[in-house]
N, C-alpha and C positions, 0 to 999 in steps of 0.2 A: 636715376642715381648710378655710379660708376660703381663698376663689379668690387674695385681697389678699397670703394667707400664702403660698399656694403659687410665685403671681405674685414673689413676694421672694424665694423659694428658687429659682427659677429663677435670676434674676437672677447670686444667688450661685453657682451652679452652672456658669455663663458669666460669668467675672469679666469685667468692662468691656463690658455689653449696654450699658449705658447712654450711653458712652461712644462707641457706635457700630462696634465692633470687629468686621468685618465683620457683616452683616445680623446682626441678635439676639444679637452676641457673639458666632458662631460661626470669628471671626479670630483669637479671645483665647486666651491662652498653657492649655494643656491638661498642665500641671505633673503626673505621676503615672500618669496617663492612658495606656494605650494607645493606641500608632500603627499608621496601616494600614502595610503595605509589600508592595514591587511580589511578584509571583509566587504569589498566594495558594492556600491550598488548602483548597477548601471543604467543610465534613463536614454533610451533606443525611442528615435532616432535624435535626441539631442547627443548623442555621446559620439554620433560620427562625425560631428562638427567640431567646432575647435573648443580649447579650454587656455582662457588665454591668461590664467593666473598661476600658469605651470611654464617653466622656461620651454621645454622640450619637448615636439610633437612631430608624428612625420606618418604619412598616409603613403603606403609604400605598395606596388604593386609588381611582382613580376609573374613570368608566364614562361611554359614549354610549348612551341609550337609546331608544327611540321606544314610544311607547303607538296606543290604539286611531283610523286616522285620520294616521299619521304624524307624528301631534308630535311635536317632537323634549324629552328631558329630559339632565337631568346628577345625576350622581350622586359622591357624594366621602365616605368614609370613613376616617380616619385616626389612630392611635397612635404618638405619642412617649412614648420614654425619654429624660430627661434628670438628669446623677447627679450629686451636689453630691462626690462621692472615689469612685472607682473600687470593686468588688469589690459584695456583697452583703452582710446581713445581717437577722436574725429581726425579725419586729414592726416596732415603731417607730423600730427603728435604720437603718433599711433607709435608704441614701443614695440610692435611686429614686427620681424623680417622676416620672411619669404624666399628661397630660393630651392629648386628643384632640378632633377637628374631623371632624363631619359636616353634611352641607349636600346639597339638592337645587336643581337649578337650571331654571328653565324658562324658554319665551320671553317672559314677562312680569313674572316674581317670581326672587327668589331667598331659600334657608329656610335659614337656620345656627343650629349650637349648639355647645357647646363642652361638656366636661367635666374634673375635675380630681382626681388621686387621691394620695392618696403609697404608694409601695411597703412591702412587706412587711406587710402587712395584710387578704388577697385580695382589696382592691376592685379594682383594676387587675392585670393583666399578659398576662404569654405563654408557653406552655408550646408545645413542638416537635411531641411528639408523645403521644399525637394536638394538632393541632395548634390552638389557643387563643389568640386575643388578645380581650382587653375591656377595660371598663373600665365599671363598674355594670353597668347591664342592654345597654350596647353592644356586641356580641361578632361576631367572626368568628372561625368554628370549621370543623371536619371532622376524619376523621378523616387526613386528610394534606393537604395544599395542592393537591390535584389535585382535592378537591371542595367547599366551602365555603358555610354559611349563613351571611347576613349581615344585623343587624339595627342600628337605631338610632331615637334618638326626639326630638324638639327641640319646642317648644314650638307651631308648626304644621306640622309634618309628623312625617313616619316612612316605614322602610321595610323592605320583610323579601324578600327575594332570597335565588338559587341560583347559583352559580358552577360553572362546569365549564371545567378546561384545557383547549384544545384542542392544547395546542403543549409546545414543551419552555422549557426556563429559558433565559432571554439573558442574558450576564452584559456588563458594561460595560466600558468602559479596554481596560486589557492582562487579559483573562481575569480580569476581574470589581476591578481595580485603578482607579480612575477620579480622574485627577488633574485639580483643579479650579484650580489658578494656575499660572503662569508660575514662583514662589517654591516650588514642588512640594507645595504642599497636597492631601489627598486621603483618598478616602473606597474603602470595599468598597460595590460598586453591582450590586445584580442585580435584575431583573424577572421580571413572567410576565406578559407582554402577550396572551396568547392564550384569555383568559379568557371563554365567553360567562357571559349572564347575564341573567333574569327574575325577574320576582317580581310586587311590588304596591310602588307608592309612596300614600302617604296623606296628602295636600293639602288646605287650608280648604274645594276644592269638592268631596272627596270621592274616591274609590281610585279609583287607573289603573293596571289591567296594562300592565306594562312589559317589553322583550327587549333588550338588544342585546350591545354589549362590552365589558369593562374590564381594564383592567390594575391592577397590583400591582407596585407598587415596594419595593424593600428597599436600604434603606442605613444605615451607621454608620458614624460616625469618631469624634474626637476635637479637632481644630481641621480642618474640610472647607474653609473660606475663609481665604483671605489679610487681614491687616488693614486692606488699601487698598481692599478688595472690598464693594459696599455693598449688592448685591441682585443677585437674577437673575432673567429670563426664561426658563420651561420649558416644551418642546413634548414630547406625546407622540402621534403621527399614526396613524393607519391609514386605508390610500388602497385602493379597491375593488380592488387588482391584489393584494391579501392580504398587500403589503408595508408594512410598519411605520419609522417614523423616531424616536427618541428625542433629541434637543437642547435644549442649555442654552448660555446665554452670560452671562458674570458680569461685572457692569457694575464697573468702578472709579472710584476720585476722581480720576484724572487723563484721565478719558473714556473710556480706551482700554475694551477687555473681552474674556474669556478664553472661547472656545467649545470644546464638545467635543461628541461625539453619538455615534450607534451606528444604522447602516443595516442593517435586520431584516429578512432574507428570508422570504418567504411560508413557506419549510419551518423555520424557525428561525436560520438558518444570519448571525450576526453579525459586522458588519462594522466597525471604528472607525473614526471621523471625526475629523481635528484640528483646530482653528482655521481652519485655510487653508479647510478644504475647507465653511466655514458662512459663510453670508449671512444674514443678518437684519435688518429694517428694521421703524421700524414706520411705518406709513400714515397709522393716523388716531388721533386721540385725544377718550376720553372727560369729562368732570368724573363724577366720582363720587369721593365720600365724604372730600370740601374736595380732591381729587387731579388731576390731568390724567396718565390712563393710556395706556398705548398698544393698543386691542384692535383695530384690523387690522393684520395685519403683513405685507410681504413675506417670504418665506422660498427660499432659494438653494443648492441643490447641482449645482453647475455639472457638477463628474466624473460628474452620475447624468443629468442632463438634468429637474433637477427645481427649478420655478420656479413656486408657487403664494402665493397669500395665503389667509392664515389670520385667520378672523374669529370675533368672540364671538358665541356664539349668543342671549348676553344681555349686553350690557355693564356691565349693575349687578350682575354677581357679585362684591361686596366680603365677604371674609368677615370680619366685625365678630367678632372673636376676639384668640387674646394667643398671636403678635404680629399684626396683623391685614395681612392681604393679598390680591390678586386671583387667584381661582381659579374656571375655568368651562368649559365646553363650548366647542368652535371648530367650525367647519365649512371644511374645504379646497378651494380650485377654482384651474383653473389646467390646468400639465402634468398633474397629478397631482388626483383627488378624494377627497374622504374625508371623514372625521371624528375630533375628538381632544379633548385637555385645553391649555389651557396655566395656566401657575402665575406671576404678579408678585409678586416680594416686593422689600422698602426702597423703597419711591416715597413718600418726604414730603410 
């Protein structure tokens, strides 16, 4: 199927993307759709695989890495579900769409690719267990999410990596409930941030071993944004004291914006953050790709003592995709040091 096709089923599949209904439609009415609701209870390892009675799902991976030398790289791996009616079905009926976003980042270039599949036909999907996502020859696999091979290919790079847990599952919100507006929109949000990971990345000048950490996002809903809600800013940190920070703040049309987070202790041990308790600013701003983005940022948790800026390690990581938006490596300093991801999406 043509990307132009798939691109219009999406669309339809998020009535009023067009219309700007938060970021990509994801504000727009989810008529039939499964809702999340508060107190969930998760069945591991069916809950890594899909849930196909929810419009919205996406298995998302990114990574900080350093090669030989200490350069530093980024890495990003990622599969949506998104379903024009709820439920499954054989072949070509299948109301799944499938398409995915990988991208390596370094301090000079940034390499993206996209791909596009429709459901029920093997070219894409996700199986639990053993546990399977792809989409053509893209795949992360193992035999459970505690240890993973991960590949992808784009037109100048590739890369073929190991993953290994080192930690347990963090789940977001209230016990994995994670409410994203003031109007009680919301999403089932869990990660596994304690992922190391090596391999080889494959670049125009030729293969760099590479080591370091990534995380693995899991979410699904059905309407996640409010439809006043236009985009968000998303942090995911790890600071050398082996504590982690997960945040997001969802910018609206009438300026204000809705933050929530999750403070991750070195043993696992998750803590939620509300609005009150997040600071974000941004510092400085780039021009990239016709855009003026924000890639240094203050960032603020006054209750923790923790007051650092967060900077891109590359500021031209636009990822020229559908829908297109900034995703890249950061580096921390400040209270606190580290390294992480953040994710801009809706900047017209």
């Amino acid at each position: 199927m043509k990307p132009e096709t798939l691109l219009l089923l999406l669309c339809l599949a998020c009535p009023g993307a067009a219309l700007a209904q938060g970021f990509a439609g994801m504000g727009s009415e989810a008529e039939g759709f499964a809702m999340p609701a508060p107190e969930p209870e998760f069945d591991f390892p069916a809950d890594h695989g899909p849930h196909p009675d929810y419009r919205i799902e996406w298995w998302y991976l990114t990574a900080n890495l350093a090669g030989p030398g200490g350069t530093q790289y980024g890495l990003q791996w990622t599969l949506f579900r998104s379903a024009l009616a709820p439920g499954e079905a054989p072949g070509w009926d299948s109301p799944q769409i499938w398409f995915a976003h990988a991208a390596v980042t370094t301090p000079r270039a940034h390499h993206s690719a996209e791909r596009f599949a429709r459901g029920g036909i093997g070219q894409a999907g996700v199986t639990a267990s053993p546990f399977a996502a792809w989409i053509d020859d893209w795949r992360m696999a193992g035999d459970s999410l505690d240890v993973l091979a991960l590949t992808a290919t784009g037109p100048d790079f590739a890369y073929d990596m190991t993953l290994r847990a080192q930690g347990p599952l963090v789940f977001h919100g209230q016990d994995g409930y994670s409410v994203k507006s003031a109007q009680g929109q919301a999403s089932y949000y869990y990660s596994q941030p304690f992922f190391t990971i090596s391999g080889n990345l494959t670049l125009p000048d030729g293969t760099v071993p590479v080591r370091g950490t990534a995380w693995l996002d899991r979410e699904w809903s059905s309407q996640p944004l409010a439809e006043n809600q236009t985009g968000w800013d998303w942090f995911s940190l790890t600071f050398e004291t082996g504590a982690k920070l997960m945040a997001f703040r969802l910018r609206q049309t009438d300026g204000e914006s809705f933050a929530s987070g999750t403070w991750i202790a070195p043993d696992g041990t998750a803590t939620p953050l509300d609005s009150d308790a997040i600071r974000a600013r941004p510092l400085g701003r780039t021009a990239v790709a016709g855009r003026e983005l924000p890639t240094r940022w203050r960032l603020q948790l006054p209750g923790r003592d923790l007051d650092v800026t967060v900077a891109a390690l590359n500021p031209e990581a636009w990822m020229a995709v559908s829908p297109p938006y900034w995703e890249g490596p950061v580096t921390v300093s400040g209270s606190h040091t580290g390294r992480g991801y953040l994710e801009m999406t809706g900047y017209d």
